[in-house]
C-alpha positions in Angstrom: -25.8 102.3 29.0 -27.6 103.9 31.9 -25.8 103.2 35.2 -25.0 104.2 38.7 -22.7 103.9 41.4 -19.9 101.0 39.9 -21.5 99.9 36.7 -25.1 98.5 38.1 -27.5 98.1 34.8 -31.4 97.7 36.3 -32.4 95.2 34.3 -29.9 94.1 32.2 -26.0 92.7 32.9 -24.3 93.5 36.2 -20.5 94.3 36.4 -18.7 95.5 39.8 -15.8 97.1 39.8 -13.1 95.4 41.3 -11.3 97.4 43.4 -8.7 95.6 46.0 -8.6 91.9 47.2 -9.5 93.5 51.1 -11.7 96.4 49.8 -13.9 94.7 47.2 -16.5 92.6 49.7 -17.3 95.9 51.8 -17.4 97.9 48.4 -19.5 95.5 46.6 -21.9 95.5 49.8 -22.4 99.1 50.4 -22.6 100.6 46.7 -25.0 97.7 45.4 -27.3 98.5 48.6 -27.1 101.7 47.5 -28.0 101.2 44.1 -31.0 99.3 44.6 -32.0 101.5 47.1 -32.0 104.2 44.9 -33.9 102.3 41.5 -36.6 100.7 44.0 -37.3 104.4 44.4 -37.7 105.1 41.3 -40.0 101.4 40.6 -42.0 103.1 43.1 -42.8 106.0 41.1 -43.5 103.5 37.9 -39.6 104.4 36.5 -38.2 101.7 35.1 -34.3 101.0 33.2 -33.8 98.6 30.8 -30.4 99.1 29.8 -27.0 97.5 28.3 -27.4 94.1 26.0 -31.1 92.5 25.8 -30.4 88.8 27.9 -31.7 86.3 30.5 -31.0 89.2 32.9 -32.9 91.8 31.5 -36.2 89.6 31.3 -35.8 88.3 34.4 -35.0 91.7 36.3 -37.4 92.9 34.5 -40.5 90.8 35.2 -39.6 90.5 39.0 -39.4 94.4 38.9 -42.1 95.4 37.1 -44.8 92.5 38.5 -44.4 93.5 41.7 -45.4 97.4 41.1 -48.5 96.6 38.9 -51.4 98.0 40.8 -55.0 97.4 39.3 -56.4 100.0 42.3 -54.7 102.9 40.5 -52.8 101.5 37.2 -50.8 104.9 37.3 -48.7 105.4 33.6 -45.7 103.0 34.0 -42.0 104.7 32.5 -39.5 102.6 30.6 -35.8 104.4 29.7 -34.6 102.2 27.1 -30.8 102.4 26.4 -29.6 99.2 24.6 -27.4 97.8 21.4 -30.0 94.8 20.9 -28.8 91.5 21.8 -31.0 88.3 22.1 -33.7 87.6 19.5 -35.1 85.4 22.1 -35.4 87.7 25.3 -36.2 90.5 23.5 -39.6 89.2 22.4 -40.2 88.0 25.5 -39.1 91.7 27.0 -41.5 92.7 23.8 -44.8 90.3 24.9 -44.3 91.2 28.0 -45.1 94.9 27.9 -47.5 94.2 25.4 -49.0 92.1 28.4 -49.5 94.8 30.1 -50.6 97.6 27.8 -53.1 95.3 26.4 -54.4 95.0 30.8 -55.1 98.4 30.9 -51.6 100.0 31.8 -50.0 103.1 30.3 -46.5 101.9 28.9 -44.5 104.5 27.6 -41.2 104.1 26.5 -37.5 106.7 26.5 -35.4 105.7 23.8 -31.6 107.3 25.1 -28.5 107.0 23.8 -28.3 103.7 21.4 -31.4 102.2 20.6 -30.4 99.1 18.0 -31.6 96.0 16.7 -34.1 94.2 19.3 -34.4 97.2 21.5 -36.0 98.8 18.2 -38.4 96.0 18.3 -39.0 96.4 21.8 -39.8 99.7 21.4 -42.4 99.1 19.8 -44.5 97.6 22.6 -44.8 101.1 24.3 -48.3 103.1 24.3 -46.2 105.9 23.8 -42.6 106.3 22.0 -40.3 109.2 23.1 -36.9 109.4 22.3 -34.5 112.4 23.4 -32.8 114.6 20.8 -29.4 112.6 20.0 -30.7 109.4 20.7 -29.6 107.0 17.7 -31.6 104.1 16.0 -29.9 101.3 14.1 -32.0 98.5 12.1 -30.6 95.6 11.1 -31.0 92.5 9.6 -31.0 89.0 12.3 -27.3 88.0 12.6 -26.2 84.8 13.8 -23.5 84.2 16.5 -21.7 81.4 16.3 -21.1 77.7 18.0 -17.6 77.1 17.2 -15.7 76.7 13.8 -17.0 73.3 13.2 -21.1 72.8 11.9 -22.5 70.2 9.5 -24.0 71.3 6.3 -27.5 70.2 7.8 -27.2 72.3 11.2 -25.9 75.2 9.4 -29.3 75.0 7.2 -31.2 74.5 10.1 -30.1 77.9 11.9 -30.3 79.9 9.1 -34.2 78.8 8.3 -34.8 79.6 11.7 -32.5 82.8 11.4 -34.8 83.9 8.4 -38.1 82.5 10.8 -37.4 85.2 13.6 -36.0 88.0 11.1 -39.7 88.2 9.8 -41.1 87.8 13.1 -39.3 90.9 14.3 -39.7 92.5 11.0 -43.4 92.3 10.9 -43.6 94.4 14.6 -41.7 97.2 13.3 -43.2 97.2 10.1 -46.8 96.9 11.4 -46.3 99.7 14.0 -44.3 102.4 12.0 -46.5 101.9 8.8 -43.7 101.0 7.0 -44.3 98.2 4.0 -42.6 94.8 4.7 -40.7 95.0 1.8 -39.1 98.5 1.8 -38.2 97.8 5.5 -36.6 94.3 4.4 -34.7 96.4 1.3 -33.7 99.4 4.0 -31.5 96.7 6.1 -30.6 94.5 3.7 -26.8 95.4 2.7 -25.7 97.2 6.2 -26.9 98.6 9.4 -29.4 101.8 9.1 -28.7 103.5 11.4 -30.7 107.0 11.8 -31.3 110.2 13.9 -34.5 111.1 16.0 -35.8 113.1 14.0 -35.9 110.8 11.2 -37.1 107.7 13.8 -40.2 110.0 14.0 -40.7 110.1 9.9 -39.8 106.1 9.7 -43.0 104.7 7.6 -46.1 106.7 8.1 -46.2 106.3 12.5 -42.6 106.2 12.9 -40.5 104.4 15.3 -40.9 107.0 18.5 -44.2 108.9 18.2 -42.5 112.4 19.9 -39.4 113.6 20.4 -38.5 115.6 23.9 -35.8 117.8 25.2 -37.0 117.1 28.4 -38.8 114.1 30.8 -42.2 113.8 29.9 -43.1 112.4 33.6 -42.6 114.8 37.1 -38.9 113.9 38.2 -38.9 115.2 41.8 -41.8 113.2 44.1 
């Protein structure tokens, strides 16, 4: 999870650190401000953080982050660093669409797989014009799991959620499938039993385009100005 200052995700969940009762207002006040100080710098320069579990938050942080930095007048090469374990089928196709949105309005989205890159954020990975991951980044596909609603569920509701459990599964299925090259099937047989779970290297050599197109030791953007 990429963070700064006391546990801040950009786009995603957002713990404080509590520190005392009397210190913990003027703490909360004076690290967040400069936390956001520091990422709106970095939304200025089209560098954006999508990071921790795929929610409500992450969408919404980042649409209202991202909308506001979309120029037509210069549509400069926009930067994702993607560091996530998955999380909501839901938001993460609407995290997914979304940067589709864009690429498909003329904007350059690339996309930093680092550290853990699992489940949805594989999906979502998908979306970027280009796919970079770092050396030791790791990849995990999976099969749609289904949390659950207490220890109590008729017969008829259990049905219902796993048709729409299989529903989704294809829907996400069918992104990664169509953009690495990889047949539907042997992408379905791959996850079937257990989490696959692979390096960078082989995320590159996943079905005939992969799931990153490059692997990079180092930022493929200017990091100072």
């Amino acid at each position: 999870m990429l963070t700064s200052g006391v546990g801040v995700v950009f786009c995603g969940q957002l713990n404080i650190k509590k520190e005392t009762k009397v210190e913990q207002s003027v703490c909360r006040s004076v690290r967040l401000d400069s936390v956001d100080e520091k990422l709106e710098l970095l939304a200025d320069r089209g560098i954006f953080i999508i990071g921790g579990e795929i929610d409500a938050g992450t969408v919404g942080g980042l649409f209202a982050n991202l909308f506001t930095k979309l120029t037509p007048e210069t549509k400069k090469p926009l930067w994702i660093m993607l560091d996530s374990p998955g999380g909501s089928i839901y938001q993460g196709l609407a995290v997914y669409d979304f940067l589709r949105a864009v690429a498909l309005q003329g904007w350059e989205v690339n996309i930093i797989s680092v550290g853990d890159v699992a489940s949805m954020a594989v999906c979502i990975l998908q979306a970027g014009t280009k796919r970079y991951s770092f050396p030791n980044t790791q990849f995990t596909v999976h099969q749609a799991s289904m949390s659950g609603e207490g220890e109590h569920q008729e017969v008829n509701k259990l049905l219902e959620s796993a048709e729409e459990l299989k529903r989704l599964n294809k829907v996400v299925f069918k992104i990664v499938a169509e953009r690495s090259g990889m047949d539907m099937k042997e992408l379905l047989n791959l996850s079937r039993k257990t989490d696959y779970s692979i390096s960078a290297d082989k995320a590159k050599g996943f079905g005939p385009h992969g799931l990153i197109d490059e692997v990079v030791a180092t930022f493929p953007f200017q990091i100072n100005g």
